[in-house]
C-alpha positions in Angstrom: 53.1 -29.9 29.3 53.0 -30.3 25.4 49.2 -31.4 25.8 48.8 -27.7 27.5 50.8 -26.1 24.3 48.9 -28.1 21.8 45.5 -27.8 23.2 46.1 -24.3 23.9 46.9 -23.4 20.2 43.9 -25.3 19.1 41.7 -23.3 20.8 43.5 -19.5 19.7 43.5 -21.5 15.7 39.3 -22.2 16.4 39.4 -18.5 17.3 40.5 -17.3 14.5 37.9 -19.1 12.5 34.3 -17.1 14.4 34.4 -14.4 13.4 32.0 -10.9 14.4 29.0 -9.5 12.4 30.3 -6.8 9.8 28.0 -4.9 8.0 27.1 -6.4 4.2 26.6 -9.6 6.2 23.7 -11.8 5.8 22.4 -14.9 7.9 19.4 -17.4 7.9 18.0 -18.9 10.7 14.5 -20.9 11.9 13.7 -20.5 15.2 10.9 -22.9 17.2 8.9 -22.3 20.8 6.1 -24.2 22.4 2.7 -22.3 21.9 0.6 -23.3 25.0 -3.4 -22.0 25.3 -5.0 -21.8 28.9 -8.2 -20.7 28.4 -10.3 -23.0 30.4 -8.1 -25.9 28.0 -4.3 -27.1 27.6 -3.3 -26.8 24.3 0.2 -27.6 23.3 1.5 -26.4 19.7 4.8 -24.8 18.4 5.3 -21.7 16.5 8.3 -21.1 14.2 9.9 -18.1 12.4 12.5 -18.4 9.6 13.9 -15.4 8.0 17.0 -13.7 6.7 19.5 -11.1 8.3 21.3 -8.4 7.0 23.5 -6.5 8.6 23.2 -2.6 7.7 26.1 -1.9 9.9 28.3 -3.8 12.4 26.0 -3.5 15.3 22.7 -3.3 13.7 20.6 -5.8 11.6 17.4 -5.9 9.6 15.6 -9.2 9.1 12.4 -10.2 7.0 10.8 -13.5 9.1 8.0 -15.7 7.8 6.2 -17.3 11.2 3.6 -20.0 11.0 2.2 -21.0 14.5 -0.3 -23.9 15.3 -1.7 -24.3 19.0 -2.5 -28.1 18.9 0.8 -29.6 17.5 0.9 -32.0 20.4 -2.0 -31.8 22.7 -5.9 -30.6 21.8 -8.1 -30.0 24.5 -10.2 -27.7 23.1 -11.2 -29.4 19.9 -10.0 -25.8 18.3 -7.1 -25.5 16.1 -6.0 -22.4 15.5 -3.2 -21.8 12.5 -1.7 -18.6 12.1 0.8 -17.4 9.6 2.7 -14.2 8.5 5.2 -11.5 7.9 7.3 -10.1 10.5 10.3 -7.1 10.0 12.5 -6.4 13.3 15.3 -4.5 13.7 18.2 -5.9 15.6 20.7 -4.1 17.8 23.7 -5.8 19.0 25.0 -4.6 21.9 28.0 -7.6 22.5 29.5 -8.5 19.2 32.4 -10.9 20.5 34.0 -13.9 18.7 31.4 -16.5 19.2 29.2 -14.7 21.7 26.6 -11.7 20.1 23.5 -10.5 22.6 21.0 -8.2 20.8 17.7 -6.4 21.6 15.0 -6.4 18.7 11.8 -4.8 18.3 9.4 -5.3 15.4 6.1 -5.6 13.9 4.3 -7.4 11.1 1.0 -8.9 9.6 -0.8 -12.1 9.5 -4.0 -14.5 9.6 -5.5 -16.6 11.9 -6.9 -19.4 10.5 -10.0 -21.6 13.0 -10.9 -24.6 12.9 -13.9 -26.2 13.9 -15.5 -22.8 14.9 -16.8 -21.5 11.5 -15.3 -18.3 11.6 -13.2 -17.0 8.0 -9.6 -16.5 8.6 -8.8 -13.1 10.5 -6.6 -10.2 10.1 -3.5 -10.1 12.6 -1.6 -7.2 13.5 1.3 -8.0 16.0 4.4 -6.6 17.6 7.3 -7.7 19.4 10.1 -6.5 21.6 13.1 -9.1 23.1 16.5 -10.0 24.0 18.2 -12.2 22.2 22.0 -14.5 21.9 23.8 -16.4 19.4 26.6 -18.5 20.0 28.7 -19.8 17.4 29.2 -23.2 17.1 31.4 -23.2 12.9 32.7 -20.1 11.4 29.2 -20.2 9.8 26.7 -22.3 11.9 25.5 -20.6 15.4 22.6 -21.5 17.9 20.2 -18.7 18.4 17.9 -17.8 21.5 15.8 -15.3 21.4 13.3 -14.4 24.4 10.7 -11.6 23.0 7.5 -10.0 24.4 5.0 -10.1 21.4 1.1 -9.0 21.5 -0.8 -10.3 18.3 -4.3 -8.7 17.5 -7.1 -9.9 15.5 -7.8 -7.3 13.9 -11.2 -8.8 12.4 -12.8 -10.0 15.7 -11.1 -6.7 17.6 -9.6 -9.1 20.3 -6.0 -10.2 22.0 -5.0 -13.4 19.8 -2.0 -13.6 21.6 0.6 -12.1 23.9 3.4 -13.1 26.6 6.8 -14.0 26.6 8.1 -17.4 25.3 11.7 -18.9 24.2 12.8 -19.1 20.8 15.5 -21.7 20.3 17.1 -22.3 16.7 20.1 -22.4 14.2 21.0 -19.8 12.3 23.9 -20.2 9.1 25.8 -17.2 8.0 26.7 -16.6 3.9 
């Protein structure tokens, strides 16, 4: 029975230590997700974002990201390799802001180049946006994991074509101030 007592006030003491997002707040994270091509090839690369939060209020956030993404990380069937990078804003909205548990939606939009490889064309204007749902889960009164799962369309503005679009799973850490 005293191992029920002890463990019990362990876990309210842990409680007390996560604690929700308060505006004045601000986080960093980086965030990866596998970036696979299937046009007429298999490509297998990764694209990661890394940014900073701020929290304008308790329920809503601003963040500034940097994303780099490269499409043949691991595999390169095409004999293309295509290297983007950029500057993307997104607003934040968290609609569960519990001890350890905070779900979100975001939207937001942002600027870039593609950069090929092996195809002779000069790097290329990008123009993307992105819509999602997103969860952290606490982990220290600082350090959380971080999932986000957008919708994001990128368009190459240069070449007047789809770069890139679909859904994918961002999986990272994320380290409040």
């Amino acid at each position: 029975m005293k191992k029920i007592y002890l463990t019990t006030f362990a876990f309210l003491l842990i409680g007390i230590f996560y604690g929700q997002n308060k505006k004045g707040d601000m986080d960093i994270f980086l965030q990866t997700a596998p970036y696979v091509t299937t046009n007429d090839t298999n490509d297998f690369g990764l694209i990661a974002i890394t940014g900073i939060e701020f929290f304008a209020s308790n329920k809503f956030s601003i963040s500034s990201n940097f994303y780099s993404s490269n499409n043949t990380v691991f595999k390169n069937d095409s004999g293309t390799t295509i290297r983007s990078y950029g500057i993307l804003v997104t607003g934040q909205y968290y609609f569960l802001n519990l001890e350890r548990w905070k779900a979100y939606g975001q939207t937001g939009f942002g600027y870039g180049i593609d950069n090929y490889s092996s195809i002779n064309i000069d790097n290329s204007g990008l123009f993307l946006w992105t819509v999602g749902a997103g969860a952290n889960y606490s982990l220290t009164e600082k350090l959380y994991l971080k999932l986000l799962i957008p919708y994001f369309n990128a368009k190459n503005t240069t070449r007047d074509l789809t770069a890139a679009n679909g859904v994918t799973a961002f999986l990272g850490l994320g380290y409040k101030f």
